[in-house]
C-alpha positions as CSV (number, residue, x, y, z in Angstrom):
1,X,121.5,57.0,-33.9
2,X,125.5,56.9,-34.6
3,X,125.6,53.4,-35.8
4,X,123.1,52.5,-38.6
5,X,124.1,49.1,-39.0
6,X,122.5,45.9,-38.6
7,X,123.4,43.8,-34.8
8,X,125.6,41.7,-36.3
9,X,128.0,43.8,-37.7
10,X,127.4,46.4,-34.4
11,X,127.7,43.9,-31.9
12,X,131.2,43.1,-30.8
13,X,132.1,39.2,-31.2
14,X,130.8,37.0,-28.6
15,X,134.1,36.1,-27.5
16,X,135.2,39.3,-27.1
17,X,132.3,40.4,-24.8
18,X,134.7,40.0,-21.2
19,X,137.5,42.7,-22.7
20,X,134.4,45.3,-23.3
21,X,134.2,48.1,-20.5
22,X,131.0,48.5,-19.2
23,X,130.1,51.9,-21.1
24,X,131.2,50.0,-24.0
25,X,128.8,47.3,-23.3
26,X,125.5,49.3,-21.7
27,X,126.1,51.2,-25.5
28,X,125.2,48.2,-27.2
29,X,122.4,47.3,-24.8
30,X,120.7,50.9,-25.9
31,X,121.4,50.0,-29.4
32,X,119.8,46.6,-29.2
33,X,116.4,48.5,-26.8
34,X,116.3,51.2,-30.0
35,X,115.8,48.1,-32.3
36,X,113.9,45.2,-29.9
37,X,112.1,47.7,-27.5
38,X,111.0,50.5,-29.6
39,X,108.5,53.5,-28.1
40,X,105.4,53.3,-28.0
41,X,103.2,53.1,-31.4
42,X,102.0,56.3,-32.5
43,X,103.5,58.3,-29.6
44,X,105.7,60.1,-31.3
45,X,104.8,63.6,-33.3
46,X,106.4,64.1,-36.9
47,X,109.8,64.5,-36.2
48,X,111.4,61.2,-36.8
49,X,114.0,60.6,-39.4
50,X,111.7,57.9,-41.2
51,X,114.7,56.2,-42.9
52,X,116.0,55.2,-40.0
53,X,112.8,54.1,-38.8
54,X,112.4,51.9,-41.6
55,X,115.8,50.3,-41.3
56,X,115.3,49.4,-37.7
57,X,112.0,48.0,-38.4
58,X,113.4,46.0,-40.9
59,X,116.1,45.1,-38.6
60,X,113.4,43.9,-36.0
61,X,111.4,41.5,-38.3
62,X,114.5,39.6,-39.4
63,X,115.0,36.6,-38.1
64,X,118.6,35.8,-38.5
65,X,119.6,39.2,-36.6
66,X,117.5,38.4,-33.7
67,X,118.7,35.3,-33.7
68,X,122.1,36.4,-33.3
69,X,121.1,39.8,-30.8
70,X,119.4,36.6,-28.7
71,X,122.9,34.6,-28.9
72,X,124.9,37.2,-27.5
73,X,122.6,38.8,-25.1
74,X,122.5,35.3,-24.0
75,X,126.3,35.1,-24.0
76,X,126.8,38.4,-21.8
77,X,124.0,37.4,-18.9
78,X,125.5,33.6,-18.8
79,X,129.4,35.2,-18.4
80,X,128.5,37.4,-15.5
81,X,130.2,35.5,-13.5
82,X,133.3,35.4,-15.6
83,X,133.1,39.0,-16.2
84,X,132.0,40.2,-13.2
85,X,135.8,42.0,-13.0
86,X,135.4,43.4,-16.0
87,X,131.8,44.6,-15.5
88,X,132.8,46.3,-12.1
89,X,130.2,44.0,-10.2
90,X,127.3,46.3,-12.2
91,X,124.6,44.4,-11.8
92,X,122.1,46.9,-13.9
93,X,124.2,46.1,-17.2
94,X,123.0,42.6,-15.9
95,X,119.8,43.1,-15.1
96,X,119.0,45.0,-18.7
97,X,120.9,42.3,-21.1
98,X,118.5,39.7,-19.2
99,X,114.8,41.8,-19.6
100,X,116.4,42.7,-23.1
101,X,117.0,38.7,-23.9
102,X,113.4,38.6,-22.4
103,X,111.8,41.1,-25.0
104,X,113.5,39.9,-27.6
105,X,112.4,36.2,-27.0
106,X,109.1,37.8,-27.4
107,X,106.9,39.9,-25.1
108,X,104.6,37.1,-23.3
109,X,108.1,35.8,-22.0
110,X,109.5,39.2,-21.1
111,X,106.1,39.5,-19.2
112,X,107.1,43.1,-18.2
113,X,108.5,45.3,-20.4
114,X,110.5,48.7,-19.0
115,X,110.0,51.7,-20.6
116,X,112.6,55.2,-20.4
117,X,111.1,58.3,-21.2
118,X,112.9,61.9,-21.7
119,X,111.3,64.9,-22.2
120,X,112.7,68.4,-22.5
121,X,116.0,67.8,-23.8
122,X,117.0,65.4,-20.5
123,X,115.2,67.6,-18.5
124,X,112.7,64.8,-17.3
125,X,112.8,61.4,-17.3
126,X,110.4,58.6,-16.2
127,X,111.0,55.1,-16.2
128,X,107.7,52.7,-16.4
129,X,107.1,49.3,-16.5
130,X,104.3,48.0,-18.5
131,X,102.8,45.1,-17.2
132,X,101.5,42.0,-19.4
133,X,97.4,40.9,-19.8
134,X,96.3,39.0,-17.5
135,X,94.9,36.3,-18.1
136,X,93.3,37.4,-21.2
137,X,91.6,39.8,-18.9
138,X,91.1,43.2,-21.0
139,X,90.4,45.2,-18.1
140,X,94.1,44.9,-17.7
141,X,95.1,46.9,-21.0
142,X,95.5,50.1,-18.9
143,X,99.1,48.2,-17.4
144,X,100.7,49.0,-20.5
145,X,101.6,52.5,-21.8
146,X,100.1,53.9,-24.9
147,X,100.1,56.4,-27.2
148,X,97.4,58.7,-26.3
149,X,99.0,59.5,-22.9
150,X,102.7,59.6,-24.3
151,X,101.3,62.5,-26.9
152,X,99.2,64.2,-23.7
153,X,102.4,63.8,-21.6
154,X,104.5,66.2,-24.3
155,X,102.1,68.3,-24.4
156,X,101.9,69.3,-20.7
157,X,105.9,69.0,-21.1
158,X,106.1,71.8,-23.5
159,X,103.5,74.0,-22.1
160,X,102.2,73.3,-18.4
161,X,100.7,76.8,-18.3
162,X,98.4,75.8,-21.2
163,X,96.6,73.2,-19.5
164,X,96.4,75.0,-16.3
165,X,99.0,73.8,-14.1
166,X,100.6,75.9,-11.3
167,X,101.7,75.7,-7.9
168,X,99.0,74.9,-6.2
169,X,96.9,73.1,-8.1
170,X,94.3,70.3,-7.5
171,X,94.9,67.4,-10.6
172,X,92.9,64.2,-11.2
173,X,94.1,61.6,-13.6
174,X,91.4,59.3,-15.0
175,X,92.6,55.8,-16.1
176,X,95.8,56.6,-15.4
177,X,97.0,53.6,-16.8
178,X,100.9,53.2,-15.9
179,X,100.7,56.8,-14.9
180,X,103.0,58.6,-17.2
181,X,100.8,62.0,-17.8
182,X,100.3,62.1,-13.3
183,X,103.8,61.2,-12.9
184,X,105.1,64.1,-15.8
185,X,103.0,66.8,-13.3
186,X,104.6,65.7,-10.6
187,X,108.2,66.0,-12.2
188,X,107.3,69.7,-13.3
189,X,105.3,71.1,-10.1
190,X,107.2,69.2,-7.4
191,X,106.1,69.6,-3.8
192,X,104.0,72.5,-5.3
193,X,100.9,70.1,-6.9
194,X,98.4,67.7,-5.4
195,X,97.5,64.9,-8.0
196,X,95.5,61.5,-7.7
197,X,95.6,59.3,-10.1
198,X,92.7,56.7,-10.5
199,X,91.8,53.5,-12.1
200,X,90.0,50.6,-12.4
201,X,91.8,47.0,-12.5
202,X,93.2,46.2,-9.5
203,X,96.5,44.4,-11.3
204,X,96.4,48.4,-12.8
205,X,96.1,49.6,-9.5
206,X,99.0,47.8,-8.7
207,X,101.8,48.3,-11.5
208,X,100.7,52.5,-11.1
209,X,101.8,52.3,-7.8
210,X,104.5,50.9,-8.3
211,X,105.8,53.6,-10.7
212,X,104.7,56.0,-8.9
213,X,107.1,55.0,-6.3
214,X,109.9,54.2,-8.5
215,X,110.0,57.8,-10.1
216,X,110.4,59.5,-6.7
217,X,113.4,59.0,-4.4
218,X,111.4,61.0,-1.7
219,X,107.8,60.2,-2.1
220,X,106.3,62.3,1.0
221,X,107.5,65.5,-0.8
222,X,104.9,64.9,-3.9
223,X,101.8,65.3,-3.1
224,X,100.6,62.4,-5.8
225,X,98.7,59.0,-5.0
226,X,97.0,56.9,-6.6
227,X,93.6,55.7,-5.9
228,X,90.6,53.0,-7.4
229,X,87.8,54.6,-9.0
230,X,84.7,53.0,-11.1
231,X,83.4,55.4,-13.1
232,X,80.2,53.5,-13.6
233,X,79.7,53.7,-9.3
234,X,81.4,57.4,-9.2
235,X,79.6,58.1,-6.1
236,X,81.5,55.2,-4.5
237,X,84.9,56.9,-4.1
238,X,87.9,57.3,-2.2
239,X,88.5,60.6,0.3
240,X,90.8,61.7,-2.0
241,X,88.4,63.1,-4.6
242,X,86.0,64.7,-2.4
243,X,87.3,68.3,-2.8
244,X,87.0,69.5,-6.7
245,X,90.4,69.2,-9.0
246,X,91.5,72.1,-11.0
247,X,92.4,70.2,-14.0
248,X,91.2,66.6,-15.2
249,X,93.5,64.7,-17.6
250,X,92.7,61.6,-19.8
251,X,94.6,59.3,-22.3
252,X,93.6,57.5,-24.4
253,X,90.4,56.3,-22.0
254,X,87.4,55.8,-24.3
255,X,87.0,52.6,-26.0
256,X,83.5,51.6,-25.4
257,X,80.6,53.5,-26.1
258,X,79.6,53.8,-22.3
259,X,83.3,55.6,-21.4
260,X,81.7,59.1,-22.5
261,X,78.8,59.3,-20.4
262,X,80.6,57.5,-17.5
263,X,83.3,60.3,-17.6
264,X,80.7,62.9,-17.8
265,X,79.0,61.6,-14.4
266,X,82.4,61.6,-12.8
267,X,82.8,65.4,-14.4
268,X,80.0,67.0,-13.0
269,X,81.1,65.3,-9.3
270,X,85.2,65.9,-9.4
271,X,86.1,69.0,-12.1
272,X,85.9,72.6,-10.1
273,X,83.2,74.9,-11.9
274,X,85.3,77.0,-14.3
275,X,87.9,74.5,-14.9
276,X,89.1,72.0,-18.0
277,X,89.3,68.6,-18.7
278,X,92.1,67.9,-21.0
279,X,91.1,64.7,-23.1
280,X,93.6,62.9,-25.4
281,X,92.2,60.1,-27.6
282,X,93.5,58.1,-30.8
283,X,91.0,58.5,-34.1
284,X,91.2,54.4,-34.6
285,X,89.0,53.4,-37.3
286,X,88.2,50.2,-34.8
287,X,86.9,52.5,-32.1
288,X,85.0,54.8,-34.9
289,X,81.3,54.9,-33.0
290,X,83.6,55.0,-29.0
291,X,85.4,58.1,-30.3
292,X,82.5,60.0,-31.6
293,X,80.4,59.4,-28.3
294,X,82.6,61.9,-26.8
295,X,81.2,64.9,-29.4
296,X,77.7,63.9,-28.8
297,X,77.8,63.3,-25.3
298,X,79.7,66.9,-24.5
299,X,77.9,68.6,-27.0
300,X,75.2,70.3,-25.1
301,X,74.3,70.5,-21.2
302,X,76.3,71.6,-18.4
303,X,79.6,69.9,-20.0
304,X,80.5,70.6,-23.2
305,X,83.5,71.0,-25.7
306,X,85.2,73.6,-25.5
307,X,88.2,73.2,-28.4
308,X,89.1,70.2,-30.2
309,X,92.3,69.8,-32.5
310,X,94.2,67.4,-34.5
311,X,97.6,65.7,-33.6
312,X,99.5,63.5,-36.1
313,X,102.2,61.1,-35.3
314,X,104.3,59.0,-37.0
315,X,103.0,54.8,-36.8
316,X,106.6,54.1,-35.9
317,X,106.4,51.1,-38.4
318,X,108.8,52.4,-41.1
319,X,106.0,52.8,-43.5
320,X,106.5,56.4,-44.3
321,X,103.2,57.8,-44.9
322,X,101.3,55.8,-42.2
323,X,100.3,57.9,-39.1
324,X,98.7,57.5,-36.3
325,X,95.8,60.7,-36.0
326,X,94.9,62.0,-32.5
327,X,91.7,64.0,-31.5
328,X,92.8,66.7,-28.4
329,X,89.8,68.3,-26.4
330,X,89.2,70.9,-24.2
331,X,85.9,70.1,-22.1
332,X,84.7,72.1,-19.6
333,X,81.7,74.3,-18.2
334,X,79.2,75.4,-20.3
């Protein structure tokens, strides 16, 4: 970041908001996202300068700079008008000073929050919106975008060959979630890759669709959809799935002690003999006995584990030796 100083000294004076240029402007909105919208916990492998991460942090939790950050985002969306000259009519500058005066009033009244992704230098980008709970409902947790499938995502990034993937081939997303790891294949094998992407919650359902079509300006040439998919009632399921993938990813899907054996069932009906299933789960002390289902249940039989290692990323908290530990594994045929 160029400017390690706190929003009130960054910002330019409210006043003085209308004689900004646009560019000048959209810089202060990234400034104020890096702060108020940071990435996703634990997503992000040790590379991080950690000072500055513990500068923005403390940046976040004070309450007289997000005061002000509130006062002048507030300021720039209620001159629109005014400034509308001055902003050249860009109504995107607009639109991300309002959802950023949303967040920083506090999530439940952003009630979506956008996410921008880059991976390989600028070479791909994804843009996601997470969705809030619903109702209380925790089926909905998969409309939000976590960690485990921001860590898988790099991972096929920096190696697709590694997990598989070339033209041609047949992948199945399970709990896709907001669909960053279905959408990342699609951005590397375009046109070339058939994917389906599957989940449960149909307010899920809904928000992965959504992205799905917002991350491709010509949707008929990427062969992705998405699709429901119970894995409790696995022989229920769409047309799609009928014919056996060629790689099965997961992110961050097993919390509950059932998720194992369910995704074992589904497995043995959608994984081609001879292929992997590439798994990617957080080691939370909280889901202790749900992570450790996964070694027992794939540890003998037709399915088992095939290669397990260790990633480590940084909490993202500005607590410099706190990290959030992932577990990756390779399952497939015995």
């Amino acid at each position: 970041m160029s400017f390690i100083i706190p929003p009130t000294t960054r910002l330019p004076p409210i006043k003085k908001i209308p004689y900004n240029s646009p560019q000048e402007l959209l810089e202060c909105l990234l400034y104020l996202r890096s702060i108020y919208n940071p990435p996703v916990r634990g997503s992000k492998r040790r590379r991080s300068d950690l000072q500055t991460v513990a500068v923005l942090d403390e940046w976040r939790s004070d309450p007289f700079e997000r005061s002000y950050a509130i006062r002048w985002l507030t300021a720039l969306v209620s001159q629109a008008v005014l400034c509308s000259e001055e902003l050249n009519h860009d109504d995107a500058l607009i639109a991300e000073a309002a959802a950023l005066l949303a967040i920083c009033s506090g999530t439940a009244g952003a009630g979506v929050i956008h996410r921008d992704f880059v991976f390989a230098p600028g070479a791909i980008q994804v843009r996601l919106t997470d969705a809030p709970l619903e109702n209380q409902d925790f089926g909905s947790v998969g409309a939000q975008t976590w960690g485990g499938a921001c860590v898988l995502a790099e991972a096929i990034v920096e190696d697709p060959l590694a997990f598989g993937l070339h033209p041609g081939t047949r992948v199945l997303e399970l709990g896709a979630g907001t669909g960053l790891v279905s959408i990342i294949v699609g951005k590397l094998l375009e046109g070339r890759v058939t994917i389906v992407a599957t989940d449960f919650h149909p307010s899920v359902l809904d928000n992965l669709k959504a992205n799905i079509a917002n991350n491709f300006a010509q949707p008929a040439s990427v062969a992705i959809s998405s699709t429901f998919l119970d894995w409790a009632d696995s022989d229920n399921h769409d047309r799609s799935l009928d014919i056996p993938f060629d790689v099965v990813l997961g992110g961050d899907i097993v919390y509950d002690a059932q998720h194992a054996v369910w995704i074992q069932a589904c497995l043995r009906k959608f994984l081609r003999k001879g292929a992997v299933f590439h798994l990617v789960i957080p080691l939370r002390p909280t889901f202790a006995t749900e992570s450790n289902t996964v070694e027992s249940v794939f540890r003998d039989g037709e399915l088992v584990v095939l290669s397990r290692e260790t990633v480590i990323c940084d909490a993202e908290n500005g607590i410099s030796d706190e990290a959030v530990e992932y577990a990756y594994y390779k399952i497939g045929w015995a």
